[in-house]
C-alpha positions as CSV (number, residue, x, y, z in Angstrom):
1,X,-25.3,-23.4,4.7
2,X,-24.4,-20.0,5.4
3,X,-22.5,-17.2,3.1
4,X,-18.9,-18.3,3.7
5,X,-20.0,-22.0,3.4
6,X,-21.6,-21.4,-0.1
7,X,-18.4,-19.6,-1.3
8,X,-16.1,-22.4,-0.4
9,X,-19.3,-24.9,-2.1
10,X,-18.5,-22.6,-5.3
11,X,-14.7,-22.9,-5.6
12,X,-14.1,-26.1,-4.4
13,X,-16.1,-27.2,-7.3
14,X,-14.6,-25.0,-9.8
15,X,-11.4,-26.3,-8.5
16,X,-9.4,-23.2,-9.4
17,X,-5.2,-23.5,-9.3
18,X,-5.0,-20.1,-8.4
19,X,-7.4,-17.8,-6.0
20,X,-6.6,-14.1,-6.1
21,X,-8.3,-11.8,-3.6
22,X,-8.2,-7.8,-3.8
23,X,-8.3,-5.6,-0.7
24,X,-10.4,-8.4,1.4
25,X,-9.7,-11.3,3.8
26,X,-13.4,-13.4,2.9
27,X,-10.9,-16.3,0.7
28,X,-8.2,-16.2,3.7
29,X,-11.1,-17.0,6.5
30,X,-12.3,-19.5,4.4
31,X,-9.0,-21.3,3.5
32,X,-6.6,-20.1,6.5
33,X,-4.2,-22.6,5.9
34,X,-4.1,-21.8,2.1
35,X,-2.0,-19.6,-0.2
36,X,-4.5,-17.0,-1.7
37,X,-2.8,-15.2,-4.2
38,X,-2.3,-11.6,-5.0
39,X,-3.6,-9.4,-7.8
40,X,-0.6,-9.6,-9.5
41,X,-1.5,-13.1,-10.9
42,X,-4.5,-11.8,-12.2
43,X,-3.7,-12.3,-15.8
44,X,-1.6,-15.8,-15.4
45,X,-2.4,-18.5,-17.5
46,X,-3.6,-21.0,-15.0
47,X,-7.5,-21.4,-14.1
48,X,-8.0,-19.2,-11.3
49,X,-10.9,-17.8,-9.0
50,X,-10.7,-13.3,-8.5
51,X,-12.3,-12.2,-5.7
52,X,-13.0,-8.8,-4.4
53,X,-15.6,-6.4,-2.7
54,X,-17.9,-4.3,-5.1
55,X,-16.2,-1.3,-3.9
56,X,-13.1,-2.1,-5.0
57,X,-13.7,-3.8,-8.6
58,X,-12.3,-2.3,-11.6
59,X,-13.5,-2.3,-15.2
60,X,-9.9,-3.0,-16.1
61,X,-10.2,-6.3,-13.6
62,X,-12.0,-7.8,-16.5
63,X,-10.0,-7.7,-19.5
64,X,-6.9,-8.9,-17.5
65,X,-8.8,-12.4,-16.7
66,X,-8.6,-15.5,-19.3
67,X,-11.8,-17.2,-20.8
68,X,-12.6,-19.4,-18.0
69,X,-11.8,-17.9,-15.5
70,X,-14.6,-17.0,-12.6
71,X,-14.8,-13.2,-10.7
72,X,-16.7,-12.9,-7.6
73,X,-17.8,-10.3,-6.2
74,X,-18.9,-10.1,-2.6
75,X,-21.9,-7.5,-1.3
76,X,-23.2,-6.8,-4.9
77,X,-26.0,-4.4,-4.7
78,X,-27.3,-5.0,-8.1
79,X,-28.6,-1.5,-8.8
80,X,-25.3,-0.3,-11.1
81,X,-24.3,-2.8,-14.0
82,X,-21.9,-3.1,-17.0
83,X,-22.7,-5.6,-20.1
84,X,-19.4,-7.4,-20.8
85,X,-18.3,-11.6,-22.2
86,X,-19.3,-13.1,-18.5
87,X,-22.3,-15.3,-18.1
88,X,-23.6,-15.9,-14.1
89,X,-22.0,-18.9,-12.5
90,X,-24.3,-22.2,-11.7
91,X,-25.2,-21.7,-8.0
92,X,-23.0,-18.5,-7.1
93,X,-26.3,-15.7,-5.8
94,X,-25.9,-15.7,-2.1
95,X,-28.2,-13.1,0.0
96,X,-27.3,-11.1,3.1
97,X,-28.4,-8.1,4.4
98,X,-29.7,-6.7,1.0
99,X,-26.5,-7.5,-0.3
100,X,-25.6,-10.6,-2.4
101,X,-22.2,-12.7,-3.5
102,X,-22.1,-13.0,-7.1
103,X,-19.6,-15.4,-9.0
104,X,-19.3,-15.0,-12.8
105,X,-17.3,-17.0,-15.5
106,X,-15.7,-15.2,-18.7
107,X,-17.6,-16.2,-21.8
108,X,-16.5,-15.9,-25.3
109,X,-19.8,-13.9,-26.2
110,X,-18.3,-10.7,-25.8
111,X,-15.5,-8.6,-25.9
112,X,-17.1,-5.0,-25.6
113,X,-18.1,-2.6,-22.6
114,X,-21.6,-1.8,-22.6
115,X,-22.8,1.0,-20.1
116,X,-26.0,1.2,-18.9
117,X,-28.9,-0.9,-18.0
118,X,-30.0,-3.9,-19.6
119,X,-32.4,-6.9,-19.4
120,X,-29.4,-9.6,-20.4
121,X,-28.4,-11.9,-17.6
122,X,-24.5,-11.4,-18.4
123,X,-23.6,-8.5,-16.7
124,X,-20.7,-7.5,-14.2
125,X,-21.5,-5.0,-11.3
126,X,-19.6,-1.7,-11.2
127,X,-20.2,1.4,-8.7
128,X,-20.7,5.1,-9.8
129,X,-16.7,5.8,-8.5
130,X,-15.1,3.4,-11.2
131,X,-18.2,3.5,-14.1
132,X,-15.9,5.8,-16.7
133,X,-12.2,4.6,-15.0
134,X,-11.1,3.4,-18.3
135,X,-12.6,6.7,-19.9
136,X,-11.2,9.3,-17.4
137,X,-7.6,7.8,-17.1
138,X,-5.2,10.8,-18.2
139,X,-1.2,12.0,-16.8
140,X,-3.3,12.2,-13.5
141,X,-4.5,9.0,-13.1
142,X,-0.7,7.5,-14.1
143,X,1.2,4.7,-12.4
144,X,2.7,5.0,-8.9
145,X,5.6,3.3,-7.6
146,X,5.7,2.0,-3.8
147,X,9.2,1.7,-3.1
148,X,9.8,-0.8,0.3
149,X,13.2,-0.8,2.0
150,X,13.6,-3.9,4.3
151,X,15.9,-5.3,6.4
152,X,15.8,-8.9,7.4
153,X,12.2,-9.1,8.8
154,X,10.4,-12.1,7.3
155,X,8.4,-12.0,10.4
156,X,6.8,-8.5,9.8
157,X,6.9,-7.6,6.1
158,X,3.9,-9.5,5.4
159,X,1.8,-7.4,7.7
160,X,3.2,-4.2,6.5
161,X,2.4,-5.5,2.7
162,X,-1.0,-6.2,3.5
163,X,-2.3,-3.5,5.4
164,X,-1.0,-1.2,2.4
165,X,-2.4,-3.5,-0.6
166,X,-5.7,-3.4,1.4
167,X,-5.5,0.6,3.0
168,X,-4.4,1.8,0.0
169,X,-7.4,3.1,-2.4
170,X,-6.6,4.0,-5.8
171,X,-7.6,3.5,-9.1
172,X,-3.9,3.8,-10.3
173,X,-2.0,0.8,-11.3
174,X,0.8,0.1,-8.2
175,X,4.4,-0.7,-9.2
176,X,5.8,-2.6,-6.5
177,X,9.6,-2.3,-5.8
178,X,11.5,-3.8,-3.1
179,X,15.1,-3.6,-1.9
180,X,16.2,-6.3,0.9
181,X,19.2,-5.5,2.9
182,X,21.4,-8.3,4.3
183,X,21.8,-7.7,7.6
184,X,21.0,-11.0,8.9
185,X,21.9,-12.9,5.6
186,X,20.0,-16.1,6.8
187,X,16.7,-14.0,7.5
188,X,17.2,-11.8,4.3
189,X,16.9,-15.0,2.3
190,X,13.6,-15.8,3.7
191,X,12.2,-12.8,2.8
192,X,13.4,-12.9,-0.6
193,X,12.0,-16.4,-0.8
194,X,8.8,-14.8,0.5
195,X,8.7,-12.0,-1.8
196,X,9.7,-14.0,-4.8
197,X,6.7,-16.6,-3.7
198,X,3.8,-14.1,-3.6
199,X,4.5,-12.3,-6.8
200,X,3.6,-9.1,-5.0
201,X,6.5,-7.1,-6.4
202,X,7.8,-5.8,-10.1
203,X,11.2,-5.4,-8.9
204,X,13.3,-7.2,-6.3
205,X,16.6,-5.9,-5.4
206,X,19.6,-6.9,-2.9
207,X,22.8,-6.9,-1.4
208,X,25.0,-9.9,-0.5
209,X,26.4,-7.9,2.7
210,X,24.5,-4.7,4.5
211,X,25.0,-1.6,2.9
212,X,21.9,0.7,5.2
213,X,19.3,2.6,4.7
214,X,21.6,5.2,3.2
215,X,22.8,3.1,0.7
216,X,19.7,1.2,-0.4
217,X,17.8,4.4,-1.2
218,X,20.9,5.4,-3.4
219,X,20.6,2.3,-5.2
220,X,17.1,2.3,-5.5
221,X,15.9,6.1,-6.3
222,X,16.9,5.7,-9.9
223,X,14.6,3.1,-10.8
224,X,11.7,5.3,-10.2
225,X,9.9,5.9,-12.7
226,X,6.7,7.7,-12.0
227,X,5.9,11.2,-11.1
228,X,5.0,10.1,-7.3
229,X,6.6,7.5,-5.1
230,X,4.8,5.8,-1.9
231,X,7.8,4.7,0.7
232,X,7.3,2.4,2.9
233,X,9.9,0.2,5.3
234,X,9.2,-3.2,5.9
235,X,7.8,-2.8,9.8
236,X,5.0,-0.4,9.3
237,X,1.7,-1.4,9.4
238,X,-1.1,1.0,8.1
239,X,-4.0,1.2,10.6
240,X,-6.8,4.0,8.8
241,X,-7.6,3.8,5.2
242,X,-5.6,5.9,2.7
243,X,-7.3,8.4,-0.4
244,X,-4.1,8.1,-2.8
245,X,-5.9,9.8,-5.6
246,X,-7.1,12.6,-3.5
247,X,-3.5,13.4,-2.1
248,X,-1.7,13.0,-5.7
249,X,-4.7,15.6,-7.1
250,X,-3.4,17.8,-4.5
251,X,-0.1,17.1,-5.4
252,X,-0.7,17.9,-9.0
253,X,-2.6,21.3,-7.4
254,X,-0.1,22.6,-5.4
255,X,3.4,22.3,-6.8
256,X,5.2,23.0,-3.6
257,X,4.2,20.2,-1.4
258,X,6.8,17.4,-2.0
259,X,5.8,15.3,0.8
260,X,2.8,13.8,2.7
261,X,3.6,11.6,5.7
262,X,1.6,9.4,7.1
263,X,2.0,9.9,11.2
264,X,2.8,7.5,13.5
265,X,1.8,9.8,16.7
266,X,-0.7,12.4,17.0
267,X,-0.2,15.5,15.0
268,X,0.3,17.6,17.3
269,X,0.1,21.3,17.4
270,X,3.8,21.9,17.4
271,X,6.9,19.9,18.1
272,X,10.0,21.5,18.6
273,X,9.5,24.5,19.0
274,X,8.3,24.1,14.9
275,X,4.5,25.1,14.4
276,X,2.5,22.5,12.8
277,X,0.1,25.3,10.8
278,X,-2.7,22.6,9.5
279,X,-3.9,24.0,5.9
280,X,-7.1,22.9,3.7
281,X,-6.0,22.1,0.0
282,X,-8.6,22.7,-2.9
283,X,-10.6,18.9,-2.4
284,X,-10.8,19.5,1.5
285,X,-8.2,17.5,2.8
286,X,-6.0,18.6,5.5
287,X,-2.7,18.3,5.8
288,X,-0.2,20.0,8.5
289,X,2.9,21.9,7.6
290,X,6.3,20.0,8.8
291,X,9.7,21.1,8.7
292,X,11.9,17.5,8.2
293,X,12.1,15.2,5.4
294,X,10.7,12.3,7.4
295,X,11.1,8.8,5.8
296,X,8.0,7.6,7.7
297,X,5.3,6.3,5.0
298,X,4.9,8.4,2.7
299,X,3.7,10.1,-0.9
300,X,7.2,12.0,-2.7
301,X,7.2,14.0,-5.6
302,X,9.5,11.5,-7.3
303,X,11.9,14.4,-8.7
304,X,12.4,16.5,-6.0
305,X,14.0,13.7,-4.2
306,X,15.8,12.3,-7.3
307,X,17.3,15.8,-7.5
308,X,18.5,15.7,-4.5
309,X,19.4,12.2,-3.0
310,X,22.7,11.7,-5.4
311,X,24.7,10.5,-2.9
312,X,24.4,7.4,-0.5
313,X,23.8,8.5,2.7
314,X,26.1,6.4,5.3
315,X,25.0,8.3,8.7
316,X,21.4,8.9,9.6
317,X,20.1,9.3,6.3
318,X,16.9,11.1,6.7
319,X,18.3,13.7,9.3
320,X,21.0,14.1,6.5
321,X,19.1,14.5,3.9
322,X,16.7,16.9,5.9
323,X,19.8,18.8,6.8
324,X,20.8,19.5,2.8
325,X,17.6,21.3,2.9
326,X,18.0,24.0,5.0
327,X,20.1,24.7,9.1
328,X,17.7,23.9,11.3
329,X,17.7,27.6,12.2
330,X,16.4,28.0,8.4
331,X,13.6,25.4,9.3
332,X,11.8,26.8,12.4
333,X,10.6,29.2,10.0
334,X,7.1,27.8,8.1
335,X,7.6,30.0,4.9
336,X,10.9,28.3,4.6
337,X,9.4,25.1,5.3
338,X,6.9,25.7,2.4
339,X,8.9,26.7,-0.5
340,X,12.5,24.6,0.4
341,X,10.7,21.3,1.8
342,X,7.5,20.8,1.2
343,X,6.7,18.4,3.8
344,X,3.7,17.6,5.5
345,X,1.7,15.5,8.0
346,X,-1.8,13.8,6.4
347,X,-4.7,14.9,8.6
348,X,-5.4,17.5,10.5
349,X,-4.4,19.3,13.8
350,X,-5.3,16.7,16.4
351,X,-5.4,13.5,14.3
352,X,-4.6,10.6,15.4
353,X,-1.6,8.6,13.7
354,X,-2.3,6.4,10.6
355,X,0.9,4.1,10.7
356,X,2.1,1.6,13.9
357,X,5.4,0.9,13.6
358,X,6.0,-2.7,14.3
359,X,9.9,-2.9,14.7
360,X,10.0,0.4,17.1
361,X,13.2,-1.0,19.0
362,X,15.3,-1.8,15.8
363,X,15.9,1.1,13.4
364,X,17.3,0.9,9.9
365,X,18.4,4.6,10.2
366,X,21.1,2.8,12.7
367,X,21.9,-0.6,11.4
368,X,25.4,-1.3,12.9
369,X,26.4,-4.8,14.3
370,X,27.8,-5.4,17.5
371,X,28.9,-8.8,18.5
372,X,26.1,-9.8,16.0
373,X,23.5,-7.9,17.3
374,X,21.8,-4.8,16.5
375,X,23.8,-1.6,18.1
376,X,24.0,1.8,18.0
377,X,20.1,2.7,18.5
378,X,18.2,4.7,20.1
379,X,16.6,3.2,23.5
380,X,13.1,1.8,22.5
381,X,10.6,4.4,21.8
382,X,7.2,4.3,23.1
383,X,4.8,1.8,21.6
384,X,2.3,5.2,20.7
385,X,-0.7,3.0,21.6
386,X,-2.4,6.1,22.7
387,X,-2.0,7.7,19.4
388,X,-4.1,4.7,17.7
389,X,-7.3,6.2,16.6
390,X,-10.4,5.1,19.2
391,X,-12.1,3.2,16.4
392,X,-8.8,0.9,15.0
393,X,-9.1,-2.1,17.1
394,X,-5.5,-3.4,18.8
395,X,-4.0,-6.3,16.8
396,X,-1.1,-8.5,18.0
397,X,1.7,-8.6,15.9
398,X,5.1,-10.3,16.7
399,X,7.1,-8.8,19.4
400,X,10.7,-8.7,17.3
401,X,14.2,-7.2,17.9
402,X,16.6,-9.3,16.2
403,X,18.6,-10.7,19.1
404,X,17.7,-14.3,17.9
405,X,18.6,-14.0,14.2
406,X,21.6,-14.7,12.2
């Protein structure tokens, strides 16, 4: 019986209504033609199997989960530990390389955190990174809202959802808010049926007709509530792991960046005629000095963009919205740049892209109907295939434009 086998051996017997799995695909290989549930469900009544990787357990995973319930955690190294109500699951140690799948069900022993080591069996793994998180969280470590703007693309939301939920790391708790716009009204529903299904999001907002891009981020902005905002549109699928806590710190560091985008090319050296200076912020990271307010993926500083976005936006509303900022005479200048936008690329000169954009030939910036199609946009950019770092292997993703949907 190998690893994978043993696992399935373990929660077929448990016999679980729910399985949640955090930031790792182990449940979905074992049951492909499943439903394997987010983290959201996490503290739902019903008897439920979590699953994660070691590196991406939280203390605070434990007193979400209901007496009963199992956790399992996959390539446990066993040297780190911490004492809490869970006894070791019949049957659930499963070698591999030095590392080992553990499964444990919540007890009624114990409701306190013990740090340290310890001779008792019932103890929970934890690595150096999250041993104080409940100790250490302060106005730092606060919520974040991700803020998704979509437009009728059942087919490719839930690969831009995914690649986020699992590129993503944070020890922050995620607020998930979505807007759907109706631009193919039978295509919208599904998604809303989709999004509604998974329980992925906190807030779920639409339109019976299509207002834009413009209008959905008018409608939308005020319901932010925390001091950053990741945005995301519903074709994007993140490629390269992201450090959100390292880019907020710097956030929090330096109170005139307002913006780190996540590339979907190269950064280059310079584009436009605009200089792409690279800088080093206090942790190391690099980021590269832009001089447009792009509404690729991306970190805000939620208040400089509540500020500012007060109107909806019915033409082009990131070019707009750049445009309020400064001429672009104003913004060929990087000292400008620095103090009136605040924008920048994540990575440094010469890095390759971290998003793929998924629905390249039809553009929300542009959504105008003609003859019940998509007009009015740009001819299809290149796929920027040779911006994907060396390293990210190519994945096939539906090829989609709209042209069949109603």
């Amino acid at each position: 019986m190998n690893e994978l086998e043993a696992i399935k051996t373990v929660i077929d017997n448990f016999k679980p209504s729910i399985i949640i799995e955090e930031k790792i695909d182990i449940i979905e290989k074992i049951y492909p033609d499943g439903h394997v549930y987010s983290i959201d469900h996490l503290g739902k009544s019903e008897r439920k199997v979590f699953f994660c990787k070691m590196n991406h357990f939280h203390i605070s995973y434990l007193d979400i989960l209901n007496e009963g319930d199992i956790i399992g955690i996959y390539e446990y190294s066993g040297d780190k530990h911490i004492k809490m109500g869970y006894k070791p699951y019949e049957h659930s140690l499963f070698q591999k390389n030095g590392f080992s799948t553990r499964f444990w069900i919540k007890s009624e022993e114990s409701n306190n955190h013990i740090i340290g080591n310890s001779n008792n069996d019932y103890v929970v793994p934890v690595n150096d990174d999250v041993r104080n998180f409940e100790l250490s969280r302060s106005p730092i470590m606060d919520d974040v809202d991700v803020l998704i703007t979509a437009s009728s693309r059942r087919l490719l939301i839930p690969y831009c959802i995914k690649s986020f939920k699992q590129g993503i790391y944070t020890k922050r708790h995620l607020r998930w808010l979505l807007h759907e716009d109706f631009v193919f009204p039978e295509e919208s529903k599904k998604v809303l049926e989709w999004a509604k299904f998974t329980g992925y999001f906190d807030v779920i907002e639409h339109h019976k007709k299509n207002v834009g891009l413009g209008y959905s981020l008018y409608h939308m902005i005020p319901m932010l509530k925390s001091k950053y905002t990741l945005y995301i549109q519903d074709d994007w699928e993140l490629e390269r792991p992201v450090d959100l806590d390292e880019i907020i710190w710097v956030m929090e560091c330096n109170k005139d960046i307002n913006l780190v985008i996540f590339n979907k090319f190269k950064n280059f050296g310079s584009i436009g005629g605009f200089d792409l200076l690279e800088h080093t912020f206090e942790s190391g990271l690099k980021l590269c000095l832009y001089n447009a307010f792009a509404l690729l993926p991306g970190i805000w500083r939620t208040d400089f963009v509540k500020k500012r976005y007060t109107e909806p936006i019915k033409y082009k509303p990131e070019g707009t919205f750049t445009n309020s900022l400064g001429t672009h005479k104003q913004r060929l200048n990087g000292d400008y740049c620095r103090k009136n936008l605040g924008a920048y690329f994540y990575g440094g000169t010469g890095d390759f892209r971290y998003v793929r954009h998924l629905g390249n030939n039809w553009r929300m910036a542009s959504w105008q109907l003609e003859n019940g199609n998509p007009g009015g946009n740009p001819a299809m950019e290149a796929s920027g295939e040779q911006y994907r770092a060396p390293w990210v292997p190519f994945k096939d993703r539906p090829i989609y434009d709209g042209r069949n949907l109603k």
